[in-house]
C-alpha positions as MATLAB code, in Angstrom:
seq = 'XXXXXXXXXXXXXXXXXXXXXXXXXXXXXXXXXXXXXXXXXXXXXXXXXXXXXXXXXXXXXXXXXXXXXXXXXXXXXXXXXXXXXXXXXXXXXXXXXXXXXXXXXXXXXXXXXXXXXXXXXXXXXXXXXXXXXXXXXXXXXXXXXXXXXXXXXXXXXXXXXXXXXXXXXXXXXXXXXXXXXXXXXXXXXXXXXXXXXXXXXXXXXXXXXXXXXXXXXXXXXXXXXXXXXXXXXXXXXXXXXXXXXXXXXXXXXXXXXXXXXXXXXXXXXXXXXXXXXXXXXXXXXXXXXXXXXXXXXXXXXXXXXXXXXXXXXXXXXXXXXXXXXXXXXXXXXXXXXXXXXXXXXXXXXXXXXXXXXXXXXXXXXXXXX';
ca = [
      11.711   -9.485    8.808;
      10.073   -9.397    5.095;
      11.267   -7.196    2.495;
       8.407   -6.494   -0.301;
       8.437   -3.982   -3.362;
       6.083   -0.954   -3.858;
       5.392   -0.329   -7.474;
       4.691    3.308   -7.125;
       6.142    4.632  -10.166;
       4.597    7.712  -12.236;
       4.192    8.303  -15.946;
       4.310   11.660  -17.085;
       2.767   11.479  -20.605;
       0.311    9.037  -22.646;
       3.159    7.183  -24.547;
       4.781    6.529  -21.767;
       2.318    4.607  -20.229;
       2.659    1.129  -22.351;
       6.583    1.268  -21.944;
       5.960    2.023  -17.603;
       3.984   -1.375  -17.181;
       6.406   -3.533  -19.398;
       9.179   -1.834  -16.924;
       7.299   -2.722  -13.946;
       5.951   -6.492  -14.870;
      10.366   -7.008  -15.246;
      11.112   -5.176  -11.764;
       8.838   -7.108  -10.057;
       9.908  -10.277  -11.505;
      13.824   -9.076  -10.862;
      12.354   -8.718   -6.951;
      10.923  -12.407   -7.158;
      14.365  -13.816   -8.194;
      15.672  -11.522   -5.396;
      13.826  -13.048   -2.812;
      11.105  -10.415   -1.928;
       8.263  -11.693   -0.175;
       5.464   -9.508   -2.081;
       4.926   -7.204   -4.771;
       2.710   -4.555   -3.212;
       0.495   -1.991   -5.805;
      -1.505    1.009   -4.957;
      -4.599    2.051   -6.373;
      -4.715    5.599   -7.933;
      -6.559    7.170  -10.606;
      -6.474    9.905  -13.036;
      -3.485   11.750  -11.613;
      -0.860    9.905  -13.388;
       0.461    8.631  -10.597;
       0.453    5.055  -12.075;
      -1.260    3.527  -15.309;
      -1.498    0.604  -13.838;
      -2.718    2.004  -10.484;
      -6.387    2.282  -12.235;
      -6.852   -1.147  -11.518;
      -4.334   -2.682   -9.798;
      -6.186   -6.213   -9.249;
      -6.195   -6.767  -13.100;
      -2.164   -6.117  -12.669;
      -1.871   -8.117   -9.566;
      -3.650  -10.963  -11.377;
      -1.441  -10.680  -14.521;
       1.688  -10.969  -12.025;
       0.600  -13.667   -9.987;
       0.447  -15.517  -13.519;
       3.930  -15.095  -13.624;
       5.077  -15.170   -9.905;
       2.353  -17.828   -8.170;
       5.006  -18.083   -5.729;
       4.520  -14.777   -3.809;
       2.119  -12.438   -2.219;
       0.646   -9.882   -3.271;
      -0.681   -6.916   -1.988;
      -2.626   -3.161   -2.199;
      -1.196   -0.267   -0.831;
      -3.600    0.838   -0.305;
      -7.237    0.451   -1.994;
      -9.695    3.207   -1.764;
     -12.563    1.805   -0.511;
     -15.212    4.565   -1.150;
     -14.012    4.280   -4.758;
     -15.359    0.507   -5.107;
     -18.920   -0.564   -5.387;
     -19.279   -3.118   -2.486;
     -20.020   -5.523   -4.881;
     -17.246   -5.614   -6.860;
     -14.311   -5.033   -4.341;
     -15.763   -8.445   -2.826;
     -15.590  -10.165   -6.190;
     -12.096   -8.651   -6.738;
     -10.642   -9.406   -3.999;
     -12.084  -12.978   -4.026;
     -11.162  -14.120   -7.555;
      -7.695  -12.985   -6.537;
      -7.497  -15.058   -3.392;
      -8.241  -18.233   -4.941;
      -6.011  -17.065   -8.233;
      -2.896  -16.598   -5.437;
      -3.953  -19.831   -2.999;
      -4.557  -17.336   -0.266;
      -1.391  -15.311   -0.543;
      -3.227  -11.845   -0.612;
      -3.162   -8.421    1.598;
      -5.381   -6.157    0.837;
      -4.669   -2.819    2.356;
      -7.691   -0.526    2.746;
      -8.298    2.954    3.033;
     -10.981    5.990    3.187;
      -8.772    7.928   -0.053;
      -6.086   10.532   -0.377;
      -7.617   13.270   -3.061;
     -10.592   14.886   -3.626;
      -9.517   14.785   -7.611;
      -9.918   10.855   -7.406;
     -13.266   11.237   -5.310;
     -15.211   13.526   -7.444;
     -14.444   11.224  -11.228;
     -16.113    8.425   -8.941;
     -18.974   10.568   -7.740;
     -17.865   10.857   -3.913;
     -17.147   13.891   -2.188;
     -14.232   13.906   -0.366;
     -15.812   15.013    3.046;
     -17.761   12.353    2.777;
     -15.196    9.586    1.789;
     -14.598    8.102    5.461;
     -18.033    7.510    6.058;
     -18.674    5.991    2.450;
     -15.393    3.774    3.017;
     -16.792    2.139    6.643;
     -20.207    1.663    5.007;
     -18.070   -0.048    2.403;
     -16.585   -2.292    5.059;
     -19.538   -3.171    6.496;
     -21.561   -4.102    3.828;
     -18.425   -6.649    1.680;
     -18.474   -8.504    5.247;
     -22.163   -9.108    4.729;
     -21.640  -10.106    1.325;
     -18.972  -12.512    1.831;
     -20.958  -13.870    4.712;
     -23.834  -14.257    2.658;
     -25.347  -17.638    1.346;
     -27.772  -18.008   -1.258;
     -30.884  -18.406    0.288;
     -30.203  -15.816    2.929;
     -32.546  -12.297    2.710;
     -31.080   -9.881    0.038;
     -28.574   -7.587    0.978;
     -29.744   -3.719    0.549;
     -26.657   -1.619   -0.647;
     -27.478    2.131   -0.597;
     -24.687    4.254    0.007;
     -23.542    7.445   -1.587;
     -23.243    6.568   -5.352;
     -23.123    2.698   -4.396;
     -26.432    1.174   -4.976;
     -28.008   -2.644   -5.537;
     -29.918   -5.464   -4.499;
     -27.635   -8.404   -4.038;
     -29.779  -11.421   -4.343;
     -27.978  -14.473   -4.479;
     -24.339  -15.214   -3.133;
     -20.614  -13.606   -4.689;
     -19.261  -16.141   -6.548;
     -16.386  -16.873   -6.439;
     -15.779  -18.175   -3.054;
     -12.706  -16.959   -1.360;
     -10.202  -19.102   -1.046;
      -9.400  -17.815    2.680;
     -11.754  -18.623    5.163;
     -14.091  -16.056    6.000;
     -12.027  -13.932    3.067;
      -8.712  -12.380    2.262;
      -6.464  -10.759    4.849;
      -7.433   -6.690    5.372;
      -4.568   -4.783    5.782;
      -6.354   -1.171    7.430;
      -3.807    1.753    8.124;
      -3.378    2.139   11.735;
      -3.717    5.534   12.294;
      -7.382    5.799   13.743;
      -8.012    4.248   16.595;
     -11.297    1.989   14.361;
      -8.894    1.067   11.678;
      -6.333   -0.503   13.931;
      -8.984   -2.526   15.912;
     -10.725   -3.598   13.115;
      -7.191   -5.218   12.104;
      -6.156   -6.653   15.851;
      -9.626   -8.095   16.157;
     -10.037   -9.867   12.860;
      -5.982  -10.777   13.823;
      -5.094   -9.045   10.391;
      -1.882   -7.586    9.928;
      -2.244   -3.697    9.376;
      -0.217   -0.549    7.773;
       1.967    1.267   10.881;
       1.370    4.039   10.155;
       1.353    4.008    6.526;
       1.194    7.480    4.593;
       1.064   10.879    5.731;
       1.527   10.882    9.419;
      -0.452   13.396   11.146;
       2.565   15.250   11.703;
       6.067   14.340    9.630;
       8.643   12.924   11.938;
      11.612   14.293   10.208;
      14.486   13.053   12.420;
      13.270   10.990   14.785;
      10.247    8.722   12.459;
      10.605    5.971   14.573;
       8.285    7.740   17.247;
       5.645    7.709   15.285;
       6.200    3.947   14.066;
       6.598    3.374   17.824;
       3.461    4.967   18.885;
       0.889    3.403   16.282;
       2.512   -0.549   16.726;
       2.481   -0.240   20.423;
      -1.375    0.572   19.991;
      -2.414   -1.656   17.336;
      -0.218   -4.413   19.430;
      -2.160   -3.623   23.035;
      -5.104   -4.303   20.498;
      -4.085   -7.109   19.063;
      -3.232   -8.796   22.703;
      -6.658   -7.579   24.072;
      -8.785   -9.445   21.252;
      -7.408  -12.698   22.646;
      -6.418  -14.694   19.446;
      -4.343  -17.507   19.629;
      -0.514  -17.506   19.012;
      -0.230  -18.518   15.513;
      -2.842  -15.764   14.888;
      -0.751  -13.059   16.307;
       2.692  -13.959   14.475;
       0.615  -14.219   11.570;
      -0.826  -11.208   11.964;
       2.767   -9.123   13.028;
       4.069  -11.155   10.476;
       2.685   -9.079    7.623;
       2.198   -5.828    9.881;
       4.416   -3.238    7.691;
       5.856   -0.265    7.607;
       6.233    1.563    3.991;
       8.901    3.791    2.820;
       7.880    6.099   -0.310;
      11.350    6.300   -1.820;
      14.023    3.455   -0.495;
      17.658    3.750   -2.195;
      20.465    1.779   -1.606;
      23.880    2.158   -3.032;
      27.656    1.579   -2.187;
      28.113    4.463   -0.038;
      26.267    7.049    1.946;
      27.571   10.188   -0.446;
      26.249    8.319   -3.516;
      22.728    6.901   -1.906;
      21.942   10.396   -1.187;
      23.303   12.336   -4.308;
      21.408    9.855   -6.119;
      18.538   10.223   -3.841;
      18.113   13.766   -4.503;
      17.680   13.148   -8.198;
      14.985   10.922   -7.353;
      13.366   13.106   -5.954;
      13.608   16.008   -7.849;
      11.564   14.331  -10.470;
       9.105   13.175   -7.813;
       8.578   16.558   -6.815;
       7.985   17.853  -10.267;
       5.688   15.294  -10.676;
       3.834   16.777   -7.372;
       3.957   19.758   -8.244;
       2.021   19.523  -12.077;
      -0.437   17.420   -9.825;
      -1.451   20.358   -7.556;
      -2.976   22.119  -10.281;
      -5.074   19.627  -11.384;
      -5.888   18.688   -7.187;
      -6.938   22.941   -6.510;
      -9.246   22.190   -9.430;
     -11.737   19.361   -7.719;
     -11.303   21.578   -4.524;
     -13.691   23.628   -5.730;
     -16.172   23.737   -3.007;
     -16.575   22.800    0.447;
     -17.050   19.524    0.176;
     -14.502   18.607   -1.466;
     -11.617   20.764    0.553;
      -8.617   19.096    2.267;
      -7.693   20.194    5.640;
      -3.632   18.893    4.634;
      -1.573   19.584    1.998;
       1.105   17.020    0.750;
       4.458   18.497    1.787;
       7.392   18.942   -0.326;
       9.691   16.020   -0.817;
      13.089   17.956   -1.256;
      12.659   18.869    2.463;
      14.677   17.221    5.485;
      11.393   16.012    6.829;
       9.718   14.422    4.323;
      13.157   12.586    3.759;
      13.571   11.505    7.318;
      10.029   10.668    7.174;
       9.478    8.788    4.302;
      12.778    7.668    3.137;
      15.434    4.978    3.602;
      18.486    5.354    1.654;
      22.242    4.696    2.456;
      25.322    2.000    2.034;
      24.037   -1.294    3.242;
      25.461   -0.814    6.518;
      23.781    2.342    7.445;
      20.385    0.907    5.785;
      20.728   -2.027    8.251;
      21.436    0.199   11.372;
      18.659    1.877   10.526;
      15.855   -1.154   10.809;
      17.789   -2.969   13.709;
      14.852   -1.375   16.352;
      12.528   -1.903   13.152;
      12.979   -5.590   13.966;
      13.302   -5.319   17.280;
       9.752   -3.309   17.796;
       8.642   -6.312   15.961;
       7.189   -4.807   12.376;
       7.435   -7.919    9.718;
       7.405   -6.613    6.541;
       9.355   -3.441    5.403;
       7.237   -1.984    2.142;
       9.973   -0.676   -0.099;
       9.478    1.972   -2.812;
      12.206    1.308   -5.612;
      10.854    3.338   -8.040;
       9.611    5.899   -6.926;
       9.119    9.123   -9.075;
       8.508    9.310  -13.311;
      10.281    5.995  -14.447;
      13.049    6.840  -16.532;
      15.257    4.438  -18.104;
      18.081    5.943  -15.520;
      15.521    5.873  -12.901;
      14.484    2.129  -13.703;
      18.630    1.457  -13.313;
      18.732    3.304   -9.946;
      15.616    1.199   -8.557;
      17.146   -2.349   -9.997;
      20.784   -1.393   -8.011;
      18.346   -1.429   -4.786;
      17.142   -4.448   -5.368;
      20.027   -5.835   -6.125;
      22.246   -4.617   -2.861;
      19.034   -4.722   -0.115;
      18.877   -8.763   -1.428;
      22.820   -9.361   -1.435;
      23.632   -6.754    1.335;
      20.677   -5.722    3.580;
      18.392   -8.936    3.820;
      20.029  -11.445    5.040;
      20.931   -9.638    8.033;
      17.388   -9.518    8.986;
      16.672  -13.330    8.369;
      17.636  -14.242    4.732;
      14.915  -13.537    1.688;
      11.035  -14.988    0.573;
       9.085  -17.141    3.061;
];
């Protein structure tokens, strides 16, 4: 079993933002000497949930600079946020920048603040995001002298012409990583024989003490899938061997007492951090179209923590992803710094690093492959 990192740290004011990326670039190189598999990145925007979240493949691309000996990854883009054109180009130039060693995760969106600055409603963003889909396939399928390809959908317009240059380095393209929570998303991934998210994000209910049911339920679906599209057997490892399953906040630390008072203070901040982002979420809600049906729950509770964390003394983190391994998930997505990145905060997330790769890792297989 993998073990990547999830850069989903927050800045909380302007002048933080320089210092938050400088903090990151070193975590993520700490988790490469470590022997993480993949520096994961989501894509966010005008929230502060990340500065580097506004474009994460000019990040990713920086890193891989650095670190050309690991994968990368989006968790997860927003498709209906990206013009067709460029999310091909993107995702392309990165490919052949990384040799191939690329997951792109992709998804319809979380907020209707993010939708509106980019001229989507939020109703509308699941429809705009399979459009989306469909039309980069035709554009990475397309050769120059085939007809033009007519792009009209929502505010995503064009007349593509000629071919997307670069190539991708992957054949066909990189490896789409869909969240496996509708029953579309997780065929698209088992028939292409991409790996996918299981379940990724916000459940549709939280599975406070017993997650694994949900985990359970979506890999056991996705897997039928993947079986039923008849690929061949180094498709399906490869495929399972990326298929992950993402923990918001993970914190590791000598003992259970001091995991989970240290935990707490984690997410504390995270849930200020929520909570100034609410107001600024009830302001793009301000009509029908742009209304969510869910609200994000609150972190402090027992159910978002049995949901969406994994914290502990080595030992307990281990029991805890035996039947992980066992269901067969590849790749656990591990959020070390979660929450506004403090310098005490930045501490907390390098002392997980540091005890999943002494401690936790090699119980499940050893480090990077």
């Amino acid at each position: 079993m993998r073990f990547s990192v999830f850069l989903n740290a927050r800045s909380m004011r302007p002048e933080d933002d320089r210092q938050l990326m400088h903090d990151l670039e070193t975590h993520a190189i700490l988790a490469r000497d470590r022997g993480f598999s993949a520096i994961f990145m989501p894509d966010h925007h005008f929230n502060g949930y990340m500065p580097l979240a506004s474009d994460s493949f000019i990040f990713a691309a920086y890193l891989a600079a650095k670190m050309p000996e690991i994968h990368f990854g989006f968790s997860v883009v927003s498709v209906p946020l990206h013009h067709p054109v460029r999310f091909v180009e993107r995702i392309n130039l990165l490919d052949q920048i990384t040799d191939g060693k690329l997951l792109v995760g992709v998804g319809s969106g979380t907020t209707p603040e993010e939708m509106i600055g980019f001229g989507v409603n939020y109703k509308d963003a699941g429809t705009v995001s399979e459009r989306n889909l469909e039309l980069a396939e035709q554009l990475w399928a397309k050769g120059m002298e085939d007809p033009a390809i007519e792009i009209d959908n929502g505010p995503h317009q064009g007349r593509v012409l000629q071919r997307i240059a670069p190539a991708a380095y992957t054949p066909g393209h990189a490896r789409l990583m869909p969240v496996a929570m509708k029953e579309s998303s997780a065929r698209r991934a088992a028939t292409h024989g991409w790996p996918a998210f299981i379940p990724a994000f916000t459940p549709p209910n939280i599975g406070g003490t017993e997650p694994f049911i949900h985990v359970k339920k979506y890999f056991d679906a996705y897997r039928a899938m993947l079986d039923e599209a008849g690929h061949d057997a180094p498709t399906i490892a490869s495929a399972l061997d990326w298929t992950t399953h993402t923990y918001q906040a993970v914190h590791v630390a000598e003992t259970d007492e001091q995991a989970r008072d240290e935990l707490m203070v984690i997410l504390r901040s995270y849930q200020d951090a929520i909570e100034r982002e609410a107001e600024f979420n009830a302001r793009a809600e301000s009509d029908d179209a742009n209304r969510k049906t869910d609200r994000t729950p609150n972190a402090l509770t027992d159910d978002w923590i049995g949901t969406w964390c994994l914290y502990g003394s080595p030992e307990t983190v281990i029991e805890h992803l035996k039947p992980y391994q066992a269901l067969g998930i590849g790749n656990i997505l591990c959020g070390t710094v979660t929450g506004p990145l403090t310098e005490e905060r930045l501490r907390l997330g390098n002392q997980t690093l540091d005890l999943l790769s002494r401690k936790v890792m090699p119980a499940f297989g050893g480090g990077r492959a």
